[in-house]
C-alpha positions as a Markdown table, in Angstrom:
| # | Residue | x | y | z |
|---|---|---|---|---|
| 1 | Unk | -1.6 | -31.6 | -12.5 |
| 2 | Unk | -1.9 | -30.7 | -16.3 |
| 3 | Unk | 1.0 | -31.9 | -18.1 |
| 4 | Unk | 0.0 | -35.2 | -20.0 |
| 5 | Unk | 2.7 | -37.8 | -20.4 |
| 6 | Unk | 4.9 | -37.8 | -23.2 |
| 7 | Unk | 4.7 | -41.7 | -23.4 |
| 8 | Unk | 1.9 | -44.2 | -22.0 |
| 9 | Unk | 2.7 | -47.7 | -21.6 |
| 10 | Unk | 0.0 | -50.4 | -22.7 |
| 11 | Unk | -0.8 | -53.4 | -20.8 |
| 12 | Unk | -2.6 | -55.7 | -22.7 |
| 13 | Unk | -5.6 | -58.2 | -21.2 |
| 14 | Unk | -7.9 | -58.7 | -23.7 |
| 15 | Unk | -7.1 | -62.6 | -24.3 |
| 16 | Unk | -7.6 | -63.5 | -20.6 |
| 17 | Unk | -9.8 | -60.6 | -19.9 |
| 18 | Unk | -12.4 | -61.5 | -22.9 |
| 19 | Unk | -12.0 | -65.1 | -23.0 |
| 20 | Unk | -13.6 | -65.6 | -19.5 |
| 21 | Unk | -16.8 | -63.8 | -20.1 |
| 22 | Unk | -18.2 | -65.2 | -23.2 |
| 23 | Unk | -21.2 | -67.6 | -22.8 |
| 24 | Unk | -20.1 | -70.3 | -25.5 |
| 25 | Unk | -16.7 | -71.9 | -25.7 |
| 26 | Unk | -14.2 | -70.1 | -28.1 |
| 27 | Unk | -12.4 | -72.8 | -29.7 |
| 28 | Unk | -8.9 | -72.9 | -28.6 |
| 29 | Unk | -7.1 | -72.6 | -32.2 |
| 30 | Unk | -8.3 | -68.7 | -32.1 |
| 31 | Unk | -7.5 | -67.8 | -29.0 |
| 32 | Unk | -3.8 | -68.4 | -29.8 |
| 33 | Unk | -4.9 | -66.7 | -33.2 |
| 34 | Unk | -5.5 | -63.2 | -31.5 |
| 35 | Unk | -2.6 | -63.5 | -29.1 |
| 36 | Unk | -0.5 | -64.1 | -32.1 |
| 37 | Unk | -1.7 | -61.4 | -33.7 |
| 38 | Unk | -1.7 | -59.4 | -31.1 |
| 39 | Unk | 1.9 | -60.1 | -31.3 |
| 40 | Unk | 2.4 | -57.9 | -34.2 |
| 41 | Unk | 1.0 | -54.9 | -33.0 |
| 42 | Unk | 4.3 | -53.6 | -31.3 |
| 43 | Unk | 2.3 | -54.0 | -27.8 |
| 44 | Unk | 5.0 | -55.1 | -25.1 |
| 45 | Unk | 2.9 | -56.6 | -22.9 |
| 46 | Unk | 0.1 | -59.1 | -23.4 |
| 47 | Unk | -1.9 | -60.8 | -20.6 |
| 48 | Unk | -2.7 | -64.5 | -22.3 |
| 49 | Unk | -4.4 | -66.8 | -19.9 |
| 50 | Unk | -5.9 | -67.0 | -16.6 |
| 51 | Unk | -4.9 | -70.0 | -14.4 |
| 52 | Unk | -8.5 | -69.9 | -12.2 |
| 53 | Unk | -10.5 | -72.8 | -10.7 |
| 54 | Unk | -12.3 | -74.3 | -14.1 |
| 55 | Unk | -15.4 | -74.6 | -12.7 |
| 56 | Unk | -16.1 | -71.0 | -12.4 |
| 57 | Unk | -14.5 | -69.5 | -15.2 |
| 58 | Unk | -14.6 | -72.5 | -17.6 |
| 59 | Unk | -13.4 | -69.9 | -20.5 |
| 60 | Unk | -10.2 | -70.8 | -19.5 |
| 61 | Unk | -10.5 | -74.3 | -18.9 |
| 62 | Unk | -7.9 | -74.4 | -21.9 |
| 63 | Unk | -5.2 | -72.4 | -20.4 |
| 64 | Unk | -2.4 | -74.8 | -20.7 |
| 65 | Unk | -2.8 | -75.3 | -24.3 |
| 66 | Unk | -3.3 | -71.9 | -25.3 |
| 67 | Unk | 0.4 | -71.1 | -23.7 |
| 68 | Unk | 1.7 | -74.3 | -24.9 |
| 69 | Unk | 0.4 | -72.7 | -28.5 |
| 70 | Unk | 1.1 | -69.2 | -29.3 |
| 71 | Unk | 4.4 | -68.2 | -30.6 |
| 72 | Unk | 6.2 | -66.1 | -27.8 |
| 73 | Unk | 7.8 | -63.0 | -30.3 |
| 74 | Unk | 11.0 | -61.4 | -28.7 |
| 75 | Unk | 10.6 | -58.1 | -27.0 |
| 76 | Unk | 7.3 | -59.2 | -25.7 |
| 77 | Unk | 6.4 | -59.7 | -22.0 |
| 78 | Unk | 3.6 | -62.5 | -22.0 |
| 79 | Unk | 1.8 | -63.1 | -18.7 |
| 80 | Unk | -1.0 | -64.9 | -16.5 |
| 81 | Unk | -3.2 | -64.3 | -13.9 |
| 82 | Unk | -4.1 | -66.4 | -11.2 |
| 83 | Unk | -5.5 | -65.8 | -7.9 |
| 84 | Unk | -4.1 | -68.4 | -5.4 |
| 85 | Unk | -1.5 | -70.8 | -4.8 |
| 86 | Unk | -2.4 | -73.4 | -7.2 |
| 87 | Unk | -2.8 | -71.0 | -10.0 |
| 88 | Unk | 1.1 | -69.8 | -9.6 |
| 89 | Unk | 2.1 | -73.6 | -9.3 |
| 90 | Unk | 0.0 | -73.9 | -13.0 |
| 91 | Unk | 1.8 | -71.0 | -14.0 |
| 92 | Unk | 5.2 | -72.1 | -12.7 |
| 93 | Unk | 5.1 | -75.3 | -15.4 |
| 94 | Unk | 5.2 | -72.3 | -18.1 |
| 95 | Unk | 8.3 | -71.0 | -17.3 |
| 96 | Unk | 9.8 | -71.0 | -21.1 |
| 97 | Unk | 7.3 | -68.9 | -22.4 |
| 98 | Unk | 5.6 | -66.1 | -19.4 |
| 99 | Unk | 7.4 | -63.9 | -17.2 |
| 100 | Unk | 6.0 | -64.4 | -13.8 |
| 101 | Unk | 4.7 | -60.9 | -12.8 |
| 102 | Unk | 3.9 | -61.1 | -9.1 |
| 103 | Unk | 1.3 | -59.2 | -7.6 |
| 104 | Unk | -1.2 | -58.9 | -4.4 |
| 105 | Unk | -4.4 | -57.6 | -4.3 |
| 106 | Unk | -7.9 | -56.4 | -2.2 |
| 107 | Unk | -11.1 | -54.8 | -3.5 |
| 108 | Unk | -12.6 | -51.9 | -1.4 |
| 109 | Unk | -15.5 | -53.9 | -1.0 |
| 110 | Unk | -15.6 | -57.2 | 0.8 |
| 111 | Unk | -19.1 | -58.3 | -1.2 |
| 112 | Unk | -17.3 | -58.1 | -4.3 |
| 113 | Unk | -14.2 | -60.3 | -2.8 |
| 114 | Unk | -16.6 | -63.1 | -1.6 |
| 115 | Unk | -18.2 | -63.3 | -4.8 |
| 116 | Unk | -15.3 | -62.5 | -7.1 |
| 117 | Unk | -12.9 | -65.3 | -5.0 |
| 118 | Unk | -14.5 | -66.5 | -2.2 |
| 119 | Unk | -13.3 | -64.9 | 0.4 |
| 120 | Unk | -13.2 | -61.8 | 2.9 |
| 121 | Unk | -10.8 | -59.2 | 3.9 |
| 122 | Unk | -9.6 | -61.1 | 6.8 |
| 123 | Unk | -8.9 | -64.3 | 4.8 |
| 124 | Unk | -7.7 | -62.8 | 2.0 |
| 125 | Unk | -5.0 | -60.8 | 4.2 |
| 126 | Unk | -3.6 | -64.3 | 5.2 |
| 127 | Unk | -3.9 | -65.3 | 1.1 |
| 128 | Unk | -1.6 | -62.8 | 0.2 |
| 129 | Unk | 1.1 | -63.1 | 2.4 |
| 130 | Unk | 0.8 | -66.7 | 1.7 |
| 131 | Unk | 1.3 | -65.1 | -1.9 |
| 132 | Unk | 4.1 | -63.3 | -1.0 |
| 133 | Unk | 6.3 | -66.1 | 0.3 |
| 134 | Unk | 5.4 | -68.2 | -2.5 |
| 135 | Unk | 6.5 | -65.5 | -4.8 |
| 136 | Unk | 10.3 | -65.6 | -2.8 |
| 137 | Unk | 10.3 | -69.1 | -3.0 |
| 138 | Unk | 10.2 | -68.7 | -7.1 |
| 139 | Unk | 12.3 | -65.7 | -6.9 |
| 140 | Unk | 9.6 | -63.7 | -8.5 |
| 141 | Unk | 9.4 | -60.2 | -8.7 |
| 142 | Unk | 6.7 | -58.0 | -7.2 |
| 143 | Unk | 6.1 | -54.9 | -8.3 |
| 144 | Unk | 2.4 | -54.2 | -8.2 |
| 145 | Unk | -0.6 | -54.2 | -5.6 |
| 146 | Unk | -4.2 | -53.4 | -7.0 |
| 147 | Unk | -7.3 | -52.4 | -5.9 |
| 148 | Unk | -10.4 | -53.6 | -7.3 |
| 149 | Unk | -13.9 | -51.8 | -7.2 |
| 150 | Unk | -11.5 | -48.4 | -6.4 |
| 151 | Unk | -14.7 | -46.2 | -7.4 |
| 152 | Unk | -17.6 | -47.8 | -7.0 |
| 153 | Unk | -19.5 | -51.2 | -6.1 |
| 154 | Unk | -22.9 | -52.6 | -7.7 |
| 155 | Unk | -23.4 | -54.3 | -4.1 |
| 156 | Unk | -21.9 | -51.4 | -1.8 |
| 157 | Unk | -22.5 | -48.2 | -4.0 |
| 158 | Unk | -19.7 | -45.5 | -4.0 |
| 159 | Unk | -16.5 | -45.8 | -2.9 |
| 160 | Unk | -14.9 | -42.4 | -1.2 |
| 161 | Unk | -10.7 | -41.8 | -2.3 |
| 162 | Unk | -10.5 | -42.3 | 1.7 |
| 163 | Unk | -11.4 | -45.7 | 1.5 |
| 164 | Unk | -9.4 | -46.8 | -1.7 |
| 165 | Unk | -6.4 | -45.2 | 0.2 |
| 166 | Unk | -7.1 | -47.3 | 3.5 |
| 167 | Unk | -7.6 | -50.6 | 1.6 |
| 168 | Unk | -4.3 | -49.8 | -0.1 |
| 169 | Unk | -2.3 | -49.1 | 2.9 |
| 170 | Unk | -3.3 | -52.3 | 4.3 |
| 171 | Unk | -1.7 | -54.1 | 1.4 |
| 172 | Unk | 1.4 | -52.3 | 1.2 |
| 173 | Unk | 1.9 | -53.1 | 5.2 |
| 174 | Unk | 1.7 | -56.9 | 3.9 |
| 175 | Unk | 4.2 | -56.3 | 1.6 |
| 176 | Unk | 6.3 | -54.4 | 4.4 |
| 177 | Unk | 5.9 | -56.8 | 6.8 |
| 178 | Unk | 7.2 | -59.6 | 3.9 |
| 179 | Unk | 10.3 | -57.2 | 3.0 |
| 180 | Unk | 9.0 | -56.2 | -0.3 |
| 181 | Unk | 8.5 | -52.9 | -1.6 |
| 182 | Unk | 5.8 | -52.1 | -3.9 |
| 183 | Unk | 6.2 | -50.1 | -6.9 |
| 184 | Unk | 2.9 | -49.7 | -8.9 |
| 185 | Unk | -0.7 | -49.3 | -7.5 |
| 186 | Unk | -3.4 | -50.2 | -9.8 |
| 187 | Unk | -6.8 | -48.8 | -9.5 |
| 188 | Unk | -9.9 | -51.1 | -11.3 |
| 189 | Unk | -12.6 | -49.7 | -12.2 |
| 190 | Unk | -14.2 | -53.1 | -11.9 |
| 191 | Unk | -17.7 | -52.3 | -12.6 |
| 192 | Unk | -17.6 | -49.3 | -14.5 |
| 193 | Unk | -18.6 | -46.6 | -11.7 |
| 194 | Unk | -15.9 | -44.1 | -12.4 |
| 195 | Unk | -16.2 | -40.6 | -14.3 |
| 196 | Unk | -13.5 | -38.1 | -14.8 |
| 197 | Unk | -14.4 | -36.4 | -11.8 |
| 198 | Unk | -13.6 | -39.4 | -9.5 |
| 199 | Unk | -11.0 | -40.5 | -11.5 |
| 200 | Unk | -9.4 | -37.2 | -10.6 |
| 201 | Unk | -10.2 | -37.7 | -6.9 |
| 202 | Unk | -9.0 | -41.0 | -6.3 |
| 203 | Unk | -6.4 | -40.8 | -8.2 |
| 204 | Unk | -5.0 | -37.3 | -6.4 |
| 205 | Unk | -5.5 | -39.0 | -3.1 |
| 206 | Unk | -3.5 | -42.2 | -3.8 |
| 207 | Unk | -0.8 | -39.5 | -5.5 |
| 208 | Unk | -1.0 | -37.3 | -2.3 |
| 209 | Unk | -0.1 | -40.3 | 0.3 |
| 210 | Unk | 2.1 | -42.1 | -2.1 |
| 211 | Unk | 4.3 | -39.4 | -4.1 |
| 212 | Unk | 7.1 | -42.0 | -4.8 |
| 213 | Unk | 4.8 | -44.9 | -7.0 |
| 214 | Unk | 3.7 | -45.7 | -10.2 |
| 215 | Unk | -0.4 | -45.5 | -10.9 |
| 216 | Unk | -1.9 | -47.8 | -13.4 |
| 217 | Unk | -5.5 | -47.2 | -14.2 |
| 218 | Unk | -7.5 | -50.8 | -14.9 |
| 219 | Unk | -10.5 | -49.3 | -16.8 |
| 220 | Unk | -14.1 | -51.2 | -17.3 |
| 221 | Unk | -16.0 | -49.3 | -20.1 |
| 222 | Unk | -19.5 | -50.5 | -19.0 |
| 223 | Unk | -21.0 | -46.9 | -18.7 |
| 224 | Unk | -18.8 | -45.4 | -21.7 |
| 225 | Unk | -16.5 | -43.6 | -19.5 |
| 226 | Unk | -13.5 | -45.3 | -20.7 |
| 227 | Unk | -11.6 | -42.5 | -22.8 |
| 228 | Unk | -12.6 | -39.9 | -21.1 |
| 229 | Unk | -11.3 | -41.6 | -17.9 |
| 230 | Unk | -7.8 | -42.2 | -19.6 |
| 231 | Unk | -7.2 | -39.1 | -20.2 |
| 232 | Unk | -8.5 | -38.0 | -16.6 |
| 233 | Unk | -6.0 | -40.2 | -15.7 |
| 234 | Unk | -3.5 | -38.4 | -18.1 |
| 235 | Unk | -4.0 | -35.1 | -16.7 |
| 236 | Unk | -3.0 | -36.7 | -13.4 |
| 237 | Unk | 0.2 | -38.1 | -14.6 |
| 238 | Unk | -0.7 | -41.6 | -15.2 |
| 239 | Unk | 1.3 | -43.1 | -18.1 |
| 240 | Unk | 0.3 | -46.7 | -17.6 |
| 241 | Unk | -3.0 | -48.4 | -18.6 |
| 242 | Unk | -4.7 | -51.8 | -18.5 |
| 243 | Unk | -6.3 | -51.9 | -21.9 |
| 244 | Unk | -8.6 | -55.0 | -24.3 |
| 245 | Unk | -8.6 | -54.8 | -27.5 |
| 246 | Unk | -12.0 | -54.2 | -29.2 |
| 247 | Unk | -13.1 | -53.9 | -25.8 |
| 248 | Unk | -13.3 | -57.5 | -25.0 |
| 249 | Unk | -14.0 | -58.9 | -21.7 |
| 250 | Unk | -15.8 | -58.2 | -18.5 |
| 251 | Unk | -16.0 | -59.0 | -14.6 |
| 252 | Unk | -18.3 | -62.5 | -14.5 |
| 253 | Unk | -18.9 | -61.8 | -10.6 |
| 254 | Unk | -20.2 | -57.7 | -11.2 |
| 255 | Unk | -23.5 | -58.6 | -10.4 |
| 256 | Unk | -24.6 | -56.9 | -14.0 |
| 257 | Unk | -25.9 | -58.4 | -17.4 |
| 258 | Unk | -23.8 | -55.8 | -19.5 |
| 259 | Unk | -20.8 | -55.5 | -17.9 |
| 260 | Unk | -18.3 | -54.1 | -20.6 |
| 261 | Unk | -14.4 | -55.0 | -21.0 |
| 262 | Unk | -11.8 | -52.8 | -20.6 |
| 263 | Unk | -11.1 | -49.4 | -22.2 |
| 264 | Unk | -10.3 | -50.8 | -26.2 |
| 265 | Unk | -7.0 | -50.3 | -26.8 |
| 266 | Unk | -7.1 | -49.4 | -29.9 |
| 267 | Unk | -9.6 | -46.7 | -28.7 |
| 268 | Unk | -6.9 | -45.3 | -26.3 |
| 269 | Unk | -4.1 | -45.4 | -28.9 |
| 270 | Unk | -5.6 | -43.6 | -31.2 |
| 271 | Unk | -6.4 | -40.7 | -28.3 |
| 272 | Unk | -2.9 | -41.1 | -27.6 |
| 273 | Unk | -2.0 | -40.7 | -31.3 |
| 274 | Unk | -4.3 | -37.7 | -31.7 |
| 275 | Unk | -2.4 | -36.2 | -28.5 |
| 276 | Unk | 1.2 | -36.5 | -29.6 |
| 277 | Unk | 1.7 | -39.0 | -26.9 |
| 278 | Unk | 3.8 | -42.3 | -27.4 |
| 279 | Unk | 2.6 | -45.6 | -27.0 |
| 280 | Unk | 4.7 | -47.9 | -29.8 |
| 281 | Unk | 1.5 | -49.4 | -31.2 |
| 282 | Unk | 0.7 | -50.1 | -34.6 |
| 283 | Unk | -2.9 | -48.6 | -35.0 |
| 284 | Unk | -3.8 | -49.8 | -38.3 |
| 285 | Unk | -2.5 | -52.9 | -37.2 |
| 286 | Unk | -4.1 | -53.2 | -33.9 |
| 287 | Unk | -7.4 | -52.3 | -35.7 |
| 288 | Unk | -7.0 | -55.4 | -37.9 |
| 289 | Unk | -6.4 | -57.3 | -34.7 |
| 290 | Unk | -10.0 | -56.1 | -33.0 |
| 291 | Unk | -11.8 | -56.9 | -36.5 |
| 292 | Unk | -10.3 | -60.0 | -35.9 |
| 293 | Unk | -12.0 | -60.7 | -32.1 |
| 294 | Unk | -14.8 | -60.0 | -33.3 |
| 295 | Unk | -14.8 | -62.8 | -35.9 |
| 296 | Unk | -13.6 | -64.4 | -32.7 |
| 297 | Unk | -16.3 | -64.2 | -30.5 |
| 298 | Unk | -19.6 | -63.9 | -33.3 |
| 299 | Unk | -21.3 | -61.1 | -32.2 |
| 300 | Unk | -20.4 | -57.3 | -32.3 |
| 301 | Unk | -17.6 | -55.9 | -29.9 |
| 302 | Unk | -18.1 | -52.3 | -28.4 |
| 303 | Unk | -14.6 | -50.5 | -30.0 |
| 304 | Unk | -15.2 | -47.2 | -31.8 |
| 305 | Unk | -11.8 | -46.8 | -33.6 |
| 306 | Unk | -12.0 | -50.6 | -34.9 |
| 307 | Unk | -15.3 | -49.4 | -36.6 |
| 308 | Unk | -14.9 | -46.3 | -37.7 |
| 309 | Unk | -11.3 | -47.0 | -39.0 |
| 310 | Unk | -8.4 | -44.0 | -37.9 |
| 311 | Unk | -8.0 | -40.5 | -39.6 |
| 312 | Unk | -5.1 | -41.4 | -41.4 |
| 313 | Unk | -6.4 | -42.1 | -44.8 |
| 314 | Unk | -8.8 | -39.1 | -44.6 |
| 315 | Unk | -5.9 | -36.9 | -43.8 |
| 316 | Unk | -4.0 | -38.6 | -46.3 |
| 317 | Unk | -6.9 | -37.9 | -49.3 |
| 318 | Unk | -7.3 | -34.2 | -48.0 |
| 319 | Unk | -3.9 | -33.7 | -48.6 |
| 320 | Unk | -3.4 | -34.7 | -51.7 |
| 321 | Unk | -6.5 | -32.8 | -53.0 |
């Protein structure tokens, strides 16, 4: 496949997926700063908390504030992650401002899973059917499964498409066997072990024995794969991405000192912009907005774009010459 998308569709995690990681508390006033801003971006969907156990991610030890703080814009699909029963309960009290997106997930490596939540394959089946009934009993929606670790593990080395394909059938039988039919398969890129080439691979093999859903790509940028493995993931007819702005964030359980965020969004909207290809965003805007994490956090963020600045005022002075 060759054709890239005409449109590509932004799912922002930088709040929850950068708050988690950093090493001194981030005062709770600018996290609701960035989401706001954020806000302003023309992003439609921004990921703003994670309702996890405290005492192992205490970066979000503040979740019920931050939500209680930000000013929900219109248009704007806020959400939460959580990865167990009490965590949708936490999430449930929020009910005026975040739409409940229900998901289930596996990794295709069981060391990552016991470090990452405690838990192997076997329990973590009987977790998210657990899920899955708890999601009826709220009446909420569930559209996605994901795979974390779907290229490669720092404790179990590569993973083949073979196995990223068996680890996501099993999942989607759960969901079968609970009545609910599963619309978008994300792949994570946890630990920053993909390149174009497996992108490519695993991708085509999920495409191949499921023709009929949606693939998101959840991209780590710890190896500086990141753009080139969104638009892999173009040329394979992938329109939606997880994304961090100014590359924020990174897994606290990879087992690796550097881990990186996600792909910067602003990074992949400006590729998008440079393609032709829709994405709604703001880039000047968004730019503003990974300056602004940076403040955030004290200490430089890995974004290109939010350094360099976008072509537009170069263009712009050429032209007028």
């Amino acid at each position: 496949m060759s054709d890239l998308p005409k449109k590509v569709d932004i799912q922002e995690e930088g709040p929850r997926e950068g708050f988690q990681i950093e090493t001194g508390p981030i005062n709770t006033e600018r996290k609701i700063e960035l989401i706001d801003a954020l806000s302003e971006t023309g992003l439609k969907k921004i990921q703003v908390a994670s309702f996890v156990n405290p005492k192992r991610v205490p970066g979000w030890a503040d979740a019920d504030a931050v939500i209680d703080g930000f000013g929900a814009k219109e248009g704007i699909v806020y959400h939460a992650l959580w990865l167990n029963e009490k965590g949708i309960e936490r999430a449930m009290q929020h009910s005026d401002k975040l739409t409940h997106m229900g998901s289930i997930s596996t990794t295709a490596s069981e060391t990552f899973m016991k470090h990452n939540t405690n838990r192997g394959f076997e329990i973590n089946r009987e977790v998210q059917r657990g899920q899955l009934k708890l999601y009826k009993k709220y009446g909420i929606e569930v559209r996605r499964a994901s795979l974390m670790t779907a290229f490669g593990c720092n404790f179990e080395g590569s993973v083949v498409p073979e196995t990223a394909v068996e680890r996501l059938r099993e999942i989607l039988d759960i969901a079968a066997e609970e009545g609910t039919d599963i619309e978008i398969l994300s792949l994570a890129d946890t630990m920053g072990w993909a390149s174009p080439k497996g992108i490519k691979e695993v991708v085509g093999k999920v495409r191949e024995t499921w023709p009929d859903k949606r693939v998101c790509l959840h991209l780590h940028d710890t190896r500086g794969m990141g753009v080139a493995n969104v638009y892999a993931g173009m040329e394979m007819g992938v329109d939606l991405f997880d994304s961090s702005v100014a590359g924020l964030g990174g897994c606290p359980f990879a087992a690796l000192k550097g881990a990186a965020g996600n792909v910067c969004t602003e990074d992949v909207v400006f590729l998008c912009n440079e393609l032709g290809i829709e994405t709604g965003v703001d880039l000047d805007k968004l730019i503003e907005v990974a300056r602004l994490a940076e403040d955030i956090v004290d200490h430089p963020l890995p974004g290109s774009i939010m350094h360099a600045g976008s072509l537009t005022q170069y263009r712009g002075a050429v032209a007028a010459e």
